[in-house]
PyMOL Python script that loads the backbone (N, CA, C, O; Angstrom):
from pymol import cmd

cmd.read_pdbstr("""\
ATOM      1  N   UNK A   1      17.212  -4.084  -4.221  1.00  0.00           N
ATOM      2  CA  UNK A   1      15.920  -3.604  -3.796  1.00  0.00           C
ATOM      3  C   UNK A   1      14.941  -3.823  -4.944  1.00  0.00           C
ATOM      4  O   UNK A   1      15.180  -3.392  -6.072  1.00  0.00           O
ATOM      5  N   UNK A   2      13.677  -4.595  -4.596  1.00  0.00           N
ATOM      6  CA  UNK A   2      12.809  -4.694  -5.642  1.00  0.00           C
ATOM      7  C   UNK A   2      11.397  -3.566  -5.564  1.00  0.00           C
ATOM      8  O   UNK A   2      10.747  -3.386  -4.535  1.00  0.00           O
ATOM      9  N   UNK A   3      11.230  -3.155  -6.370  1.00  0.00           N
ATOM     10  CA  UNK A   3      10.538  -2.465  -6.469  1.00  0.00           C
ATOM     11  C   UNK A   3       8.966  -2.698  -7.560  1.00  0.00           C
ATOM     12  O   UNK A   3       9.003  -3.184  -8.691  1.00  0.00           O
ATOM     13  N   UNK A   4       7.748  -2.229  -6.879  1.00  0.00           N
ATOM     14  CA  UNK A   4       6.723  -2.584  -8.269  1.00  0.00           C
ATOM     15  C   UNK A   4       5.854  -1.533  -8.141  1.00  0.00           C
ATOM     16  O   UNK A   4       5.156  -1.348  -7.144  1.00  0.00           O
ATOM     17  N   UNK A   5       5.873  -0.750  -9.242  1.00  0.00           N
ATOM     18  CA  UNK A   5       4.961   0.544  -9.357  1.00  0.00           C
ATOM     19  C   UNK A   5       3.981   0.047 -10.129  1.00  0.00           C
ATOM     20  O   UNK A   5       4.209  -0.717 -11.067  1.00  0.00           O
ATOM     21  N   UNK A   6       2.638   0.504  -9.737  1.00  0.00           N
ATOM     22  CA  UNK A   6       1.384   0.317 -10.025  1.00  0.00           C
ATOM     23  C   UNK A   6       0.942   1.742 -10.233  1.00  0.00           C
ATOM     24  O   UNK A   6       1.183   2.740  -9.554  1.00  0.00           O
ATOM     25  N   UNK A   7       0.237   1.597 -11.331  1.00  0.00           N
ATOM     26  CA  UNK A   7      -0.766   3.012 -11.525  1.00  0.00           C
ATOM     27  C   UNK A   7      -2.012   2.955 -10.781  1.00  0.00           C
ATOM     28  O   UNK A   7      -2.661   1.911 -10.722  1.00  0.00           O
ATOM     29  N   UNK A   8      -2.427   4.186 -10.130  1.00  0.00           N
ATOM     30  CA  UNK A   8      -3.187   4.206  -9.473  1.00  0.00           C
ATOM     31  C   UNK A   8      -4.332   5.704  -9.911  1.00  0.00           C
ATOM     32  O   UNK A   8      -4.014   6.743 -10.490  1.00  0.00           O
ATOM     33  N   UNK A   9      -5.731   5.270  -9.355  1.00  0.00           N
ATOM     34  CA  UNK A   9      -6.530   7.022  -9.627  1.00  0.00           C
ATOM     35  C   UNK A   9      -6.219   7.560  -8.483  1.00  0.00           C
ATOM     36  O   UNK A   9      -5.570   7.217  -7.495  1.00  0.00           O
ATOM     37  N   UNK A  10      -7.063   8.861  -8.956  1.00  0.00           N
ATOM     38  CA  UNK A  10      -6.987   9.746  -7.573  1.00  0.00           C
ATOM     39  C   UNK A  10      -7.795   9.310  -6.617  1.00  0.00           C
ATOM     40  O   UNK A  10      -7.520   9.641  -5.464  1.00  0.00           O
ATOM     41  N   UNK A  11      -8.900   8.525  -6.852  1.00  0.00           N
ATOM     42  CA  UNK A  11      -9.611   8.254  -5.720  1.00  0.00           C
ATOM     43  C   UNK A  11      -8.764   6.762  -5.099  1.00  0.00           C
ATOM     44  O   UNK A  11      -8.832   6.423  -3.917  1.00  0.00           O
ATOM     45  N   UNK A  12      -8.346   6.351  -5.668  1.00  0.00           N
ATOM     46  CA  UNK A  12      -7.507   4.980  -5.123  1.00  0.00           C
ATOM     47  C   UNK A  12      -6.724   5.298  -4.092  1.00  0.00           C
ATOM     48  O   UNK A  12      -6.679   4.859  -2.942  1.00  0.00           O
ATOM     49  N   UNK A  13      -5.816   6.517  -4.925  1.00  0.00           N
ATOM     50  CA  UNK A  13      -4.907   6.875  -4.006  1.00  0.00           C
ATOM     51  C   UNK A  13      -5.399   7.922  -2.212  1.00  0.00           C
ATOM     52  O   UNK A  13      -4.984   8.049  -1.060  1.00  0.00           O
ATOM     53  N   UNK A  14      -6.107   8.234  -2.787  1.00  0.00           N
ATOM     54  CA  UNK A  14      -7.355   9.251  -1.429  1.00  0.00           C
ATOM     55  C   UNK A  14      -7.512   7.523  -0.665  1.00  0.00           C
ATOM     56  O   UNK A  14      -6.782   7.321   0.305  1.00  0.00           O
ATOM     57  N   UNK A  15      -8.064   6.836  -0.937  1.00  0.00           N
ATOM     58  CA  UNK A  15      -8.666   5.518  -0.040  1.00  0.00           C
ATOM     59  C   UNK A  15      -7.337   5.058   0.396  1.00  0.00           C
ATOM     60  O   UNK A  15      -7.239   5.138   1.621  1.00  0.00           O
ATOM     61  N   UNK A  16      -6.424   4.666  -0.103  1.00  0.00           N
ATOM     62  CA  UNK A  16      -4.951   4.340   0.531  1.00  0.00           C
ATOM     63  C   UNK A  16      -4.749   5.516   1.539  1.00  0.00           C
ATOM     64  O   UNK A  16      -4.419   5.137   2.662  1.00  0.00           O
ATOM     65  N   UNK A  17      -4.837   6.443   1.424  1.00  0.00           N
ATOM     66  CA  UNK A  17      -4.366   7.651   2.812  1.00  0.00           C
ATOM     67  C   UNK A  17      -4.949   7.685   3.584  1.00  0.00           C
ATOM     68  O   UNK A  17      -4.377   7.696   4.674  1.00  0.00           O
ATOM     69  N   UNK A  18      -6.205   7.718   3.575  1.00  0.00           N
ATOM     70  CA  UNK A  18      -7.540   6.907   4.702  1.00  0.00           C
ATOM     71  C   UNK A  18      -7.106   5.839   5.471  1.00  0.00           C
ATOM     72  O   UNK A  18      -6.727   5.870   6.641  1.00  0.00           O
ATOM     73  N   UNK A  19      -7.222   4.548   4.451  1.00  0.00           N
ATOM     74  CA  UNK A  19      -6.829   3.467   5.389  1.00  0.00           C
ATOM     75  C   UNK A  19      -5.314   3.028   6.073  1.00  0.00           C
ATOM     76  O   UNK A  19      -5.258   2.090   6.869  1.00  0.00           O
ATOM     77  N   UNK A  20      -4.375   3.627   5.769  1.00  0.00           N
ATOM     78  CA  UNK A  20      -3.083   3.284   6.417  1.00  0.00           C
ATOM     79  C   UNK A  20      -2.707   4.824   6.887  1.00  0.00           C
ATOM     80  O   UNK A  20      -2.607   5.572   5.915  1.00  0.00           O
ATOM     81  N   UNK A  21      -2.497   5.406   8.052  1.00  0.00           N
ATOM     82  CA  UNK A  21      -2.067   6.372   8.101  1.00  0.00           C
ATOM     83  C   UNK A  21      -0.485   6.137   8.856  1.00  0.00           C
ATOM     84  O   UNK A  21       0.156   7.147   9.144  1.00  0.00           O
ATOM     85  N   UNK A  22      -0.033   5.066   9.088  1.00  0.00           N
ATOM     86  CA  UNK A  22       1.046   4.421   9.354  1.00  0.00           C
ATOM     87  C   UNK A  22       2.343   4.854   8.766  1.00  0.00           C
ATOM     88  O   UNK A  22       2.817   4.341   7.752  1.00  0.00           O
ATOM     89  N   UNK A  23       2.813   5.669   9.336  1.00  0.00           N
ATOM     90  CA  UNK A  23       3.998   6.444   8.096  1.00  0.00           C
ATOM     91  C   UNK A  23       5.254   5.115   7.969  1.00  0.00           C
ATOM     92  O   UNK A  23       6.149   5.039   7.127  1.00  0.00           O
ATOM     93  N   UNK A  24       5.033   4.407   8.805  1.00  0.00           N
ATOM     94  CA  UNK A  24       6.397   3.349   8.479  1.00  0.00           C
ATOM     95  C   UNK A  24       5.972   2.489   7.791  1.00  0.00           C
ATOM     96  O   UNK A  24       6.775   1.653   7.375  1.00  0.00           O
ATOM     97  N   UNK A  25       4.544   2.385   7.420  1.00  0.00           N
ATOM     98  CA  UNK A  25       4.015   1.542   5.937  1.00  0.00           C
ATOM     99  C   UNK A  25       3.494   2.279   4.767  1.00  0.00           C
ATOM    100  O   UNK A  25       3.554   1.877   3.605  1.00  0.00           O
ATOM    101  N   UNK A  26       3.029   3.282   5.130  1.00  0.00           N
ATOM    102  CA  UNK A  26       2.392   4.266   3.259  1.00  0.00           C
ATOM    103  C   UNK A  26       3.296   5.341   3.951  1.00  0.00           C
ATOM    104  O   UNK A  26       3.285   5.704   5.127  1.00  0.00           O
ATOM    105  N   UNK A  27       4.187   5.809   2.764  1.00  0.00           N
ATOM    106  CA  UNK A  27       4.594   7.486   2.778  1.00  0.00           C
ATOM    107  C   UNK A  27       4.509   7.761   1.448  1.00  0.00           C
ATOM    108  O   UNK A  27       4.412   6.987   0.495  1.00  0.00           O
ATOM    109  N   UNK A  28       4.559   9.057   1.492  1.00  0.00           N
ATOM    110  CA  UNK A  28       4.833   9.930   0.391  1.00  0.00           C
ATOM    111  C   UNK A  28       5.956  10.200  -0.334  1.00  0.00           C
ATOM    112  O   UNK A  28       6.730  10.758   0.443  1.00  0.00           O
ATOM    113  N   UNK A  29       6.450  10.102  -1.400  1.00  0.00           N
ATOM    114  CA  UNK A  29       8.050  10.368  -2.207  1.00  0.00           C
ATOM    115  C   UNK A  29       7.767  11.656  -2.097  1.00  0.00           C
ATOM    116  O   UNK A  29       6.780  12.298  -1.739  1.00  0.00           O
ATOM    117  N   UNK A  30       9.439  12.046  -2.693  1.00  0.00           N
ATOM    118  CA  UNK A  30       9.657  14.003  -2.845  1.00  0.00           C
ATOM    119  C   UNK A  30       8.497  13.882  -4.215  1.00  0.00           C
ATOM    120  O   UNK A  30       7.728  14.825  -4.399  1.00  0.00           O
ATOM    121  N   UNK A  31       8.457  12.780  -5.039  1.00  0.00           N
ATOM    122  CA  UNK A  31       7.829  13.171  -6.620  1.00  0.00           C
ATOM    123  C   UNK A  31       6.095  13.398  -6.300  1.00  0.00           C
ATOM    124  O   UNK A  31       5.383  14.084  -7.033  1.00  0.00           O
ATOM    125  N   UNK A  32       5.615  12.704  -5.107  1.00  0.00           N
ATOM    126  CA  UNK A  32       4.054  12.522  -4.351  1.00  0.00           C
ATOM    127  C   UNK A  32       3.569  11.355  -4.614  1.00  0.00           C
ATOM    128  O   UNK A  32       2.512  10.915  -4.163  1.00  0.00           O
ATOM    129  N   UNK A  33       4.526  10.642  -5.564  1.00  0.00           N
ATOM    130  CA  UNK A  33       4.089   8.880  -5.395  1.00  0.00           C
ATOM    131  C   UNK A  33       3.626   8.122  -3.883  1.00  0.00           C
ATOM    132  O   UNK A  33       3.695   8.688  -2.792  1.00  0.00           O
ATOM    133  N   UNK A  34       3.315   7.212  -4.028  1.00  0.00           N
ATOM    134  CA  UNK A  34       2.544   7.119  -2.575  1.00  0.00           C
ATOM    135  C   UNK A  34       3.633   5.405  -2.685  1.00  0.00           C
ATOM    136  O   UNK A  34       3.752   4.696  -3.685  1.00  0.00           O
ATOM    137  N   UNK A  35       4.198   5.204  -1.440  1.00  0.00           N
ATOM    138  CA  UNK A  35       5.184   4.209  -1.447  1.00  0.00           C
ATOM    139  C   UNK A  35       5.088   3.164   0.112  1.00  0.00           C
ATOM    140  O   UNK A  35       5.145   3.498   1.296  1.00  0.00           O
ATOM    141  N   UNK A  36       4.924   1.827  -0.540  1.00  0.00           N
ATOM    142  CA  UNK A  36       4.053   1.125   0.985  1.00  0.00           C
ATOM    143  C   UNK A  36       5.716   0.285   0.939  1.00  0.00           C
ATOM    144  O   UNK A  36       6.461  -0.051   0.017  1.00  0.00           O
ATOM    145  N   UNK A  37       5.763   0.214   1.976  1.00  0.00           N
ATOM    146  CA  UNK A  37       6.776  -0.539   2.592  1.00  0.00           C
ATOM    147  C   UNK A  37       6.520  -2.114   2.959  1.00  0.00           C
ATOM    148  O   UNK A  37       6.643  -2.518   4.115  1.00  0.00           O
ATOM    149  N   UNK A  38       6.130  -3.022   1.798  1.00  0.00           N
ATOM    150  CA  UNK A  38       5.658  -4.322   1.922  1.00  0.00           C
ATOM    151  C   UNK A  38       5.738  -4.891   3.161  1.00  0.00           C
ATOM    152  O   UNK A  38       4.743  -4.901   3.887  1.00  0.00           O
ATOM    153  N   UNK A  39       7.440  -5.670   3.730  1.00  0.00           N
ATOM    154  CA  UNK A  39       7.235  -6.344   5.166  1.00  0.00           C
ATOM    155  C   UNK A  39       6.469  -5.126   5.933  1.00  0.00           C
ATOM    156  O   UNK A  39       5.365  -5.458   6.364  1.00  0.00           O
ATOM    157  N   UNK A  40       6.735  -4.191   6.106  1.00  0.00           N
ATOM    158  CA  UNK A  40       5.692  -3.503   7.367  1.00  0.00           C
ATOM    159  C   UNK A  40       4.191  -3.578   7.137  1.00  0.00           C
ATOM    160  O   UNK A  40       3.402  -3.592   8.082  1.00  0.00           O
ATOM    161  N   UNK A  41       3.732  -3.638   5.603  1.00  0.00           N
ATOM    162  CA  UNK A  41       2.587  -3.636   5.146  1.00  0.00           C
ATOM    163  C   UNK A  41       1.875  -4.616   5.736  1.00  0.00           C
ATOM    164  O   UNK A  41       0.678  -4.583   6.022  1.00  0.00           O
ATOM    165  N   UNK A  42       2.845  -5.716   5.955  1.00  0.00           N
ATOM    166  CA  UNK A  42       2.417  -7.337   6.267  1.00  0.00           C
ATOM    167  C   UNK A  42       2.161  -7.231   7.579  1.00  0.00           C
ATOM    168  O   UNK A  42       1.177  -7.782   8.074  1.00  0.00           O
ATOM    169  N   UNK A  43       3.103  -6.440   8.357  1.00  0.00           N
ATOM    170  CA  UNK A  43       2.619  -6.767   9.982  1.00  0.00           C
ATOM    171  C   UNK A  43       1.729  -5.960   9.971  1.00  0.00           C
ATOM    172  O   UNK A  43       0.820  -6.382  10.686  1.00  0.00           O
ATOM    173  N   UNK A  44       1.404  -4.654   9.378  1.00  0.00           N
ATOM    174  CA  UNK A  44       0.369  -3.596   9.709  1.00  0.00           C
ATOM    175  C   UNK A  44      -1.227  -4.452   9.574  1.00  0.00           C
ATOM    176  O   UNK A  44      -2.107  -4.198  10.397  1.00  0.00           O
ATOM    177  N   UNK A  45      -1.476  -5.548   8.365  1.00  0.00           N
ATOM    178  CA  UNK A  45      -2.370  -6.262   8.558  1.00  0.00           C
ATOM    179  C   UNK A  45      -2.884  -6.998   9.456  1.00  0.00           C
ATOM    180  O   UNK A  45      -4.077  -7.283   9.552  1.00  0.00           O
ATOM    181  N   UNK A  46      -1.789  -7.427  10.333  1.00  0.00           N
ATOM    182  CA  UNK A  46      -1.937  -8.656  11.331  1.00  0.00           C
ATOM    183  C   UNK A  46      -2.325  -7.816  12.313  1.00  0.00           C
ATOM    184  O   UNK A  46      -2.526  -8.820  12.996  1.00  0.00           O
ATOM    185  N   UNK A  47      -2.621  -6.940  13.031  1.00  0.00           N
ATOM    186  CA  UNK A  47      -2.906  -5.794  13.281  1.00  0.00           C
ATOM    187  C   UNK A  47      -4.629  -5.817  13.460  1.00  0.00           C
ATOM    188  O   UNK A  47      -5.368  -5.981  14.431  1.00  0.00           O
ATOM    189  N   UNK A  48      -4.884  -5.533  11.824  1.00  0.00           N
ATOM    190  CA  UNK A  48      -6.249  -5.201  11.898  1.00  0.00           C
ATOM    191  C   UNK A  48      -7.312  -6.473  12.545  1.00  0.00           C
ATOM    192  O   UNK A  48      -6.991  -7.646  12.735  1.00  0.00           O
ATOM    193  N   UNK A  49      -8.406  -5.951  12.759  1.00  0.00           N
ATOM    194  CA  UNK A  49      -9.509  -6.137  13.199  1.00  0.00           C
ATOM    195  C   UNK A  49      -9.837  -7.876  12.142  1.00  0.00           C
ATOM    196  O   UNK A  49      -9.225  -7.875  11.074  1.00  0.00           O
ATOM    197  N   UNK A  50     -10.388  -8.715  12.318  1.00  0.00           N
ATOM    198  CA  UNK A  50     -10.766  -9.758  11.549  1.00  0.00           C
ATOM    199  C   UNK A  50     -11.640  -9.473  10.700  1.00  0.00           C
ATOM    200  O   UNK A  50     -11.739 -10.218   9.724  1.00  0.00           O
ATOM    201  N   UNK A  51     -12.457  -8.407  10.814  1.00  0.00           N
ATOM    202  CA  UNK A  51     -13.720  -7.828   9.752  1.00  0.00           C
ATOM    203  C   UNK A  51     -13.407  -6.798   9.294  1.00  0.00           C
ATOM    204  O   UNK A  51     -14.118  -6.239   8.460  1.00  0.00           O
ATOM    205  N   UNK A  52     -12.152  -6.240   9.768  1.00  0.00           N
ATOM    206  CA  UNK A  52     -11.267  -5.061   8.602  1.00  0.00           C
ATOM    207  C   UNK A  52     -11.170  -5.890   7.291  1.00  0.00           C
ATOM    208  O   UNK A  52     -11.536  -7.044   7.069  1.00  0.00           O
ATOM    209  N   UNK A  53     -10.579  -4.982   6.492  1.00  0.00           N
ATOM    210  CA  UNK A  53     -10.547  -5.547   4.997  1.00  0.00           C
ATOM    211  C   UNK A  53      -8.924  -5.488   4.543  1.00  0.00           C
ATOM    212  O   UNK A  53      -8.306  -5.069   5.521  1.00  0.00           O
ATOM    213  N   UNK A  54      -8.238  -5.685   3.708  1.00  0.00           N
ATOM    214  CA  UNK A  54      -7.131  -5.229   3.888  1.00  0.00           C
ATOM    215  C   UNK A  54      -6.837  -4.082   3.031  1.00  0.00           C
ATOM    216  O   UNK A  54      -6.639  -4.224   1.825  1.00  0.00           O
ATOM    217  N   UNK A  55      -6.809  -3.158   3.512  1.00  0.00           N
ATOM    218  CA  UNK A  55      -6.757  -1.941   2.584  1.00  0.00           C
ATOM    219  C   UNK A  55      -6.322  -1.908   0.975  1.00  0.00           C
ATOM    220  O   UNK A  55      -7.011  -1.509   0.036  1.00  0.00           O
ATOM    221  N   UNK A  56      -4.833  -2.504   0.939  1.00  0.00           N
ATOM    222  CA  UNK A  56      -4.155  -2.252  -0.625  1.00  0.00           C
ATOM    223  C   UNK A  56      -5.088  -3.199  -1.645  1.00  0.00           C
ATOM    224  O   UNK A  56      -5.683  -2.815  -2.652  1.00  0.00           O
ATOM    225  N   UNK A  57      -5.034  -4.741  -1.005  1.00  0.00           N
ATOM    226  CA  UNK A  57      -5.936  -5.794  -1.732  1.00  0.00           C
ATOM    227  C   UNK A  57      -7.313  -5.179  -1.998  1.00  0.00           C
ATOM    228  O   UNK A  57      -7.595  -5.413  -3.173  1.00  0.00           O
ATOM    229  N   UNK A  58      -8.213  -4.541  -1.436  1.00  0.00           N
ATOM    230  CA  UNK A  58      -9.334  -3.813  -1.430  1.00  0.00           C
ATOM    231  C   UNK A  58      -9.474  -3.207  -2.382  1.00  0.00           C
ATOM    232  O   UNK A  58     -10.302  -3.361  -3.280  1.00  0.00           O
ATOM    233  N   UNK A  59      -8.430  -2.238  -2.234  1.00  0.00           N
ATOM    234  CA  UNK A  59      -8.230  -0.998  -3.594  1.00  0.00           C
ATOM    235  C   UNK A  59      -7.686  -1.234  -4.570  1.00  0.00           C
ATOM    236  O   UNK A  59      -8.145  -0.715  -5.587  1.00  0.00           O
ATOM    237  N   UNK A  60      -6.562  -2.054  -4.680  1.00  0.00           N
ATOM    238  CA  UNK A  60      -5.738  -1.826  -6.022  1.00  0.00           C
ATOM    239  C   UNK A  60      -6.350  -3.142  -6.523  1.00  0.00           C
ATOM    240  O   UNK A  60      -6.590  -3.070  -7.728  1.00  0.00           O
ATOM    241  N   UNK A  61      -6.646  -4.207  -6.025  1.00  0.00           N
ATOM    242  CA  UNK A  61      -6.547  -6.095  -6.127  1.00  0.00           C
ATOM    243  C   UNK A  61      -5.477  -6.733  -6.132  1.00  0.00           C
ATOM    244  O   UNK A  61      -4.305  -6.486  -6.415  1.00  0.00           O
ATOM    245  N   UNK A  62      -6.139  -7.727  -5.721  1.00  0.00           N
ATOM    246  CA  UNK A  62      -4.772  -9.035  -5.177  1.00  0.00           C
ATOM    247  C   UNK A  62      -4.029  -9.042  -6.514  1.00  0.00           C
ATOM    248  O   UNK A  62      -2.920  -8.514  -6.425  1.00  0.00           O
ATOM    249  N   UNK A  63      -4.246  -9.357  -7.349  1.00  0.00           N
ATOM    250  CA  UNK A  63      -3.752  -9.965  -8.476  1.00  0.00           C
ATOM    251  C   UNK A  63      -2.679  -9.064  -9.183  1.00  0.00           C
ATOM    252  O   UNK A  63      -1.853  -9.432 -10.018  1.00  0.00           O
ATOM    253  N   UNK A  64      -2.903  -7.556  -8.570  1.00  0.00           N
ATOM    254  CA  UNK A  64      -1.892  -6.816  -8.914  1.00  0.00           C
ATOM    255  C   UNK A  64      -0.778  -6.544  -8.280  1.00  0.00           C
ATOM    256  O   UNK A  64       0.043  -5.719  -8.679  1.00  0.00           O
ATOM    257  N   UNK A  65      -0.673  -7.225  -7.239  1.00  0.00           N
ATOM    258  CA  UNK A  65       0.588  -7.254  -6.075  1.00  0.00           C
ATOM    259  C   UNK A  65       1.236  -8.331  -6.215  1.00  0.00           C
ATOM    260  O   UNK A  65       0.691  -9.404  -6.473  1.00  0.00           O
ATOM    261  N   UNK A  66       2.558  -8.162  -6.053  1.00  0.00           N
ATOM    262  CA  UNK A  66       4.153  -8.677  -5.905  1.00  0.00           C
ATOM    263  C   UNK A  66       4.091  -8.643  -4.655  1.00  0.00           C
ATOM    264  O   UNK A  66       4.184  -7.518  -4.166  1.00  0.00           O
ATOM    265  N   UNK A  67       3.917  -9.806  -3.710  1.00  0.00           N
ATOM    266  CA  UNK A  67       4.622  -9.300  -2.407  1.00  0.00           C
ATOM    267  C   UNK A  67       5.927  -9.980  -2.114  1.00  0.00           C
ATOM    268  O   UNK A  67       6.290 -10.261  -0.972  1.00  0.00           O
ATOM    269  N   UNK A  68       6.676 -10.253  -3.304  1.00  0.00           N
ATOM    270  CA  UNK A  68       8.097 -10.578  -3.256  1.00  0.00           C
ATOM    271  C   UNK A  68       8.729  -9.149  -3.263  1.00  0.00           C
ATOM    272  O   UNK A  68       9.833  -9.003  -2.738  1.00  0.00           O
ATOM    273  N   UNK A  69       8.089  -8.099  -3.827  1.00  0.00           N
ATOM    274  CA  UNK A  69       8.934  -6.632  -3.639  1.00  0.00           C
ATOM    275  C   UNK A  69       8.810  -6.298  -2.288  1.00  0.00           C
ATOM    276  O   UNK A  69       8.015  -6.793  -1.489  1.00  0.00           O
ATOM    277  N   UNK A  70       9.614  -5.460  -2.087  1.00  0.00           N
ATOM    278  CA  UNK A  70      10.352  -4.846  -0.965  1.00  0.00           C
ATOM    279  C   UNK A  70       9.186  -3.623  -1.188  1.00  0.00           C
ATOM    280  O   UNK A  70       8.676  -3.217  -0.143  1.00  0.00           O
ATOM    281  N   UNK A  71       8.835  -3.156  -2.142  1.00  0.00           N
ATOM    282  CA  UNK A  71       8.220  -1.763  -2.090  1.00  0.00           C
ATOM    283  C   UNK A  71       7.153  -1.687  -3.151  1.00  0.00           C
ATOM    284  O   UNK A  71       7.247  -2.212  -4.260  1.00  0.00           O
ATOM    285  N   UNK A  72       6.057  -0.935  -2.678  1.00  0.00           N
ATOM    286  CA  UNK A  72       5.339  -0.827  -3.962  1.00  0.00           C
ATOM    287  C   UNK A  72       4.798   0.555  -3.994  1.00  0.00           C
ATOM    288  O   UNK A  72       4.023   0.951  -3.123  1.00  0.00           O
ATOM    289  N   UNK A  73       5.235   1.378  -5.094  1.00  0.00           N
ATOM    290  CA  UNK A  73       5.096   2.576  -5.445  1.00  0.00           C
ATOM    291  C   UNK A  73       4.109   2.764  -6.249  1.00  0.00           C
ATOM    292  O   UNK A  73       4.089   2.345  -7.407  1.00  0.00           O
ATOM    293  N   UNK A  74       2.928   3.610  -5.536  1.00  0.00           N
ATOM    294  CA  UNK A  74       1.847   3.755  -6.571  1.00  0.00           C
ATOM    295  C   UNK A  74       1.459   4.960  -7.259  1.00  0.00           C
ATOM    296  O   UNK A  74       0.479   5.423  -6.675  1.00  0.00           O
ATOM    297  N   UNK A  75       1.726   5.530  -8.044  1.00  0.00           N
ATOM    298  CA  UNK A  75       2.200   6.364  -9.096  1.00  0.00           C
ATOM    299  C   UNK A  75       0.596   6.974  -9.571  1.00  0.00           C
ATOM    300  O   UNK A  75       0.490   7.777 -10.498  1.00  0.00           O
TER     301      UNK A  75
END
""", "prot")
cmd.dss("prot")
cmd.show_as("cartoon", "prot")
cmd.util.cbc("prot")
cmd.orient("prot")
């Protein structure tokens, strides 16, 4: 299992709970890390609207995502 934790603010993390309320793509750990479930992340996009934005790329940036991990825990 690959995993990539990213630090995140509090307001980052508030805008991630907003835009995915999808519990089989963003949940919560027992610790309150906020944990996206990449492949579901991927279909949850295909999904949106063409003038949606994509939520994680939005907030965190592209350049900080692995989407070879299985998971990305944002701390």
């Amino acid at each position: 299992m690959s995993i990539q934790e990213i630090g995140v603010t509090n307001n980052q993390r508030k805008q991630l709970l907003r835009a995915i309320k999808n519990e089989d793509v963003l949940f919560t750990d027992d610790n309150g890390d906020l944990v996206v479930n990449v492949a579901a992340y991927l279909v949850f996009k295909e999904t949106l609207k063409p003038r949606d934005a994509d939520p994680i790329e939005v907030t965190i940036g592209v350049e900080n995502l692995d989407f070879n991990s299985e998971f990305f825990v944002f701390t």
